[in-house]
N, C-alpha and C positions, 0 to 999 in steps of 0.2 A: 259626373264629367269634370276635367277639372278646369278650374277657373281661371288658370292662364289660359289654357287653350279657347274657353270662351272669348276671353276678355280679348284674344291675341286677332279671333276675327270680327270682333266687332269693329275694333278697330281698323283692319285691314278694310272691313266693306267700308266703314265712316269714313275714312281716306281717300276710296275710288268713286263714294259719292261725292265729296268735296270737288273733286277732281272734274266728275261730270259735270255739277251743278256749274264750277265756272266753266268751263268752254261751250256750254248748249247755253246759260243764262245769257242770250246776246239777243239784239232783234233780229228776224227776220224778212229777207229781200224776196225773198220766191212768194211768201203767202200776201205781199202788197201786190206784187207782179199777176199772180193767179185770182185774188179779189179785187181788181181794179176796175172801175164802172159800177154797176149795176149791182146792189147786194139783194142776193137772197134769202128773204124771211123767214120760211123756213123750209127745211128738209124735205123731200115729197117721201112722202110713204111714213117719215116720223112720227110715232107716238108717244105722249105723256107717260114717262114711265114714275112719274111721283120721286118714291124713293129714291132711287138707281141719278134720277136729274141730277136732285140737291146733294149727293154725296158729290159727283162729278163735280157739281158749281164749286162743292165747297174744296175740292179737290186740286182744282184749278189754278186756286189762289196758293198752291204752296207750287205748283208745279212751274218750273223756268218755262221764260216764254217761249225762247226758240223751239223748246218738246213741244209746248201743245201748238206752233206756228205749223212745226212738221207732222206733227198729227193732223192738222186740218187740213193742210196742202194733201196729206196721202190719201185721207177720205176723200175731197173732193175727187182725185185721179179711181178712186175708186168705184166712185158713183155713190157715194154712202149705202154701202150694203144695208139692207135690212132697216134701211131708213136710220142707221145708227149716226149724230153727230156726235160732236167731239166733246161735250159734258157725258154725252152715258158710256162713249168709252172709256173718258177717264174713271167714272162709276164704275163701272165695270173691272175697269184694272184694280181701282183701290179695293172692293171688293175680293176680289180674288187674294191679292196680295193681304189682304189682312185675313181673312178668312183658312190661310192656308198657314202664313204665322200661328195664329191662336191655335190651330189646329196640333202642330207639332210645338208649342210648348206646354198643351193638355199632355199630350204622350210622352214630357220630361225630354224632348229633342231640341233645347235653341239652339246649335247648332246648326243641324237642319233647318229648323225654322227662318232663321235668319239667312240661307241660302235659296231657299224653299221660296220664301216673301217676292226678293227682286225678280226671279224668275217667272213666277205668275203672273208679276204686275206686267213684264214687259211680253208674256203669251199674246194676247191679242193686236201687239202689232205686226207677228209674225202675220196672222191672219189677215190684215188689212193688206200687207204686204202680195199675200197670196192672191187676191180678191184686187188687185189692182192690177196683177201679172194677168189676170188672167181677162181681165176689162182689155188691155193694151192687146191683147193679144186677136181678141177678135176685134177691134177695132181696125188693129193691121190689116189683117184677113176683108175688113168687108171694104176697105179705102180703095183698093182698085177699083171696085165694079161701082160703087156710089159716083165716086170720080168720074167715069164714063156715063152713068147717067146724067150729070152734070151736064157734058159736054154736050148732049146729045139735046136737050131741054135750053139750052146755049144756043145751038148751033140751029136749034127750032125757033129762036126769034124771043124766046121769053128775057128777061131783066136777068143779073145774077141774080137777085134778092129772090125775084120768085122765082127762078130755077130751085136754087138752093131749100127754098121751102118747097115745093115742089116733090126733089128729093127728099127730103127728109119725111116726109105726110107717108109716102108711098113703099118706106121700106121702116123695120123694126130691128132693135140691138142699141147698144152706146153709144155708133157712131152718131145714128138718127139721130139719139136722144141730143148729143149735145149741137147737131146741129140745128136744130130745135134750138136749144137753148141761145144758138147763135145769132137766130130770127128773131128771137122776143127779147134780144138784146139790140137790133139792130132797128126793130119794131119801137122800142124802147126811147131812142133815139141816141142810141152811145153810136158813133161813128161807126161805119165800116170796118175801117185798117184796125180799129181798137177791138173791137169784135171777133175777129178775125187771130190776133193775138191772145186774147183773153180762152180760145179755143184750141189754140197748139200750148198753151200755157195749164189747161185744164189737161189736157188728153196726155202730153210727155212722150210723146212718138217723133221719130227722127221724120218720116214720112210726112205727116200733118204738119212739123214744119216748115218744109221744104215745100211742100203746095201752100203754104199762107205766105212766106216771102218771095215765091212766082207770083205769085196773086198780086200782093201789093206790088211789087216792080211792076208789073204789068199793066198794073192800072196807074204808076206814076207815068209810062213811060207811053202810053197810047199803045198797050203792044195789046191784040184781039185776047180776049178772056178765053175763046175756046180752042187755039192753038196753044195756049197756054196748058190749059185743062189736059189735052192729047198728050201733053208731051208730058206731063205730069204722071196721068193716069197709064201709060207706056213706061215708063219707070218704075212704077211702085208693082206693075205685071213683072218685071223683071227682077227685081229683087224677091216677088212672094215666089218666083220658080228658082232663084238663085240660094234661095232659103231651105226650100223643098230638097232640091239638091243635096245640099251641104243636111240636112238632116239623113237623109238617103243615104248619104256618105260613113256617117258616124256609124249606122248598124251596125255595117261590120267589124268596127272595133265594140261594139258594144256586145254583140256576140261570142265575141272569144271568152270571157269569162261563165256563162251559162257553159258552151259550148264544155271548157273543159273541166271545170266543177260537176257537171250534171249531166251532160252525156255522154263523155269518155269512160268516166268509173262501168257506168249501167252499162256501155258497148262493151267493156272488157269483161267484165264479169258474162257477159251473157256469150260473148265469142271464144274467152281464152279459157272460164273457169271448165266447162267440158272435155275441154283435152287435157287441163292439168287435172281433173279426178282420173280420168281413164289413166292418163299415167301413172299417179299412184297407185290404183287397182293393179296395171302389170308389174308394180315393182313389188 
C-alpha cells in the first residue's frame, strides 16, 4: 500500500480526533443535574467482570470527561442494561476497538484498520442509544394509566408519598422502577421538589416533565394534587392517541414504496404477461 496514502489518513483521523477531543474535553452540566442527591453504590444487576473493569478504569483516564459524563448520563436514561456501567462499557469499547485494529493489521490492512478501530469503539453506543429509545418509549406508554392510578390512590385519602409508593409496588416496567427509586430517595431524606426533578432528569421524557412542574407549582401554590394529577393524566391520554394517529397516518406513505417495488412488478407479470404470450403465438 502506499505510504502516502497511509500516512495521508492517519493524519486526517489524528486531525478529527484533535478536533473531538477539544470540543467534548469540557465539563458537564446534565450529569451534575441527573446525579444530584443521593448517589448510587452500585449498579443493580452489576457484575465483577475482572478484566473487562480494569481496561475500562484504565481506559477512562485517557477518555475526555464530557464522553464518559455522556456516557453515564445515557446509561443511567437507559436503565443500565445488562447491569452494564460506564467502566465496562468503556472496556468494552476499547476492547473492540483494539481487537479489530490488530485484527486488520495481521491481514496487511492499516488502512482499514485505522477506520475499522474508531468505528467499533464508537458501536456500542449506538446500542445504549437503542436500549434507551426503547426504555422512553414504554415509559411513555405506561405514564397515562400510572398517572391515574395516582389520582385515584389521591383522591382515596392516602399522602402523595404513599400513593406514589403505592403505585409503584403494584405495577412492573421502568416507569415503576424509577419511581421506586423516587421513594427511596424521598425515604432517604433528599427533599420532595428535588426527587421529583432528579426523576424527569433520569427518564428525559417531555411528559414526566410537565407532570413534575404541575406537581411542584401545585404544591407551591396550595392547588389540590389530584385535580392536578386529572388533568395531567387527561393530556398525556391525548397525546399517546394523537401519537397513535400521526403513526396510523404515516403507513400510507410508508406503503407506496413496497406497494410499487413488490407488488406492481408481480401484479403485471401475473395480469399482463398471458396476453402478451398469446399475442405473440398469433403473430
Amino acid at each position: 500500500m502506499n505510504p502516502i496514502v497511509i500516512f495521508g489518513a492517519t493524519a486526517v483521523i489524528g486531525a478529527l480526533a484533535s478536533l473531538w477531543w477539544a470540543f467534548t474535553a469540557r465539563p458537564s452540566r446534565a450529569r451534575d443535574n441527573l446525579f444530584a442527591g443521593i448517589a448510587v453504590s452500585a449498579v443493580p444487576g452489576a457484575k465483577d467482570t475482572g478484566a473487562l473493569q480494569r481496561v475500562g478504569t484504565g481506559t477512562r483516564r485517557f477518555v475526555p470527561r464530557g464522553l464518559v459524563d455522556g456516557l453515564e448520563v445515557r446509561l443511567v436514561q437507559a436503565g443500565h442494561p445488562r447491569g452494564i456501567d460506564v467502566s465496562r462499557l468503556l472496556g468494552i469499547k476499547t476492547l473492540l476497538g483494539v481487537v479489530s485494529a490488530a485484527f486488520f493489521l495481521v491481514l496487511g490492512q492499516p488502512l482499514i484498520a485505522l477506520i475499522a478501530a474508531p468505528a467499533l469503539f464508537f458501536l456500542p453506543d449506538y446500542w445504549v442509544l437503542s436500549m434507551r429509545d426503547k426504555r422512553q418509549q414504554a415509559i411513555r406508554s405506561a405514564a397515562a394509566d400510572m398517572i391515574d392510578q395516582l389520582t385515584i390512590c389521591v383522591e382515596a385519602g392516602l399522602g402523595f408519598d404513599a400513593a406514589l409508593a403505592r403505585v409503584a409496588q403494584s405495577n412492573d416496567g421502568p416507569l415503576a422502577d424509577e419511581l421506586k427509586h423516587t421513594i427511596s430517595d424521598v425515604q432517604a431524606g433528599m427533599p420532595r421538589p428535588q426527587a421529583l426533578r432528579a426523576l424527569a432528569d433520569r427518564v428525559q421524557i417531555v411528559e414526566i416533565r410537565q407532570l413534575v412542574s404541575a406537581l411542584l407549582q401545585a404544591q407551591k401554590h396550595g392547588i389540590p394534587l389530584a385535580d392536578t394529577l386529572r388533568i395531567q393524566a387527561g393530556e398525556m391520554r391525548t397525546k399517546r392517541k394523537q401519537l397513535v394517529e400521526e403513526r396510523a397516518a404515516r403507513l400510507n406513505v410508508k406503503m407506496i414504496f413496497p406497494i410499487i417495488f413488490c407488488f406492481m412488478p408481480v401484479f403485471m407479470i401475473v395480469s399482463v404477461a398471458p396476453t402478451v404470450l398469446d399475442m405473440i403465438k398469433r403473430w
